[in-house]
C-alpha positions, 0 to 999 in steps of 0.5 A: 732967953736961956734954955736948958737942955737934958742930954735927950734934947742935946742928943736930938739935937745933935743927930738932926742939924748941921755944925753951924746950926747946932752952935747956933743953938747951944749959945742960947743954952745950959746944961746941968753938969751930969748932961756932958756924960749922959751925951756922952753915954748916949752916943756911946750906946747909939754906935757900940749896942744899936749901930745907928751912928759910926764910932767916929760920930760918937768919938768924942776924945777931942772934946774939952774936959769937964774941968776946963768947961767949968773954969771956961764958964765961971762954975756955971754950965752954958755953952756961951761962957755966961 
């Protein structure tokens, strides 16, 4: 089964299980396409205006593009490539 996931739920996610845990996790899940900057916004927002995370939790320079998970997945969103 197949989960999607809005950029809430994947923050959620983040901030709460180790690396491998979340991995785990995001296999059996898609995300719509504007879920990668709504993340990424969010991150933006919990480090620069709240303070609650450092900015180098939220620096997500090292991340794939956009471009190169579309292609990675054959024009559909999920975190496995399927």
């Amino acid at each position: 089964m197949r989960y999607l996931l809005d950029a809430s739920a994947l923050v959620e996610l983040f901030l709460s299980l180790e690396a491998k845990s979340l991995v785990g996790i995001l296999r059996k899940c898609c995300i719509l396409d504007l879920t990668v900057y709504e993340f990424c916004n969010a991150l933006w927002k919990l480090a620069k205006i709240r303070k609650q995370i450092s900015e180098e939790t939220a620096d997500w320079s090292e991340t794939p593009r956009e471009d190169d998970l579309w292609k990675q997945n054959q024009g559909h969103w999920s975190m496995d490539g399927s």
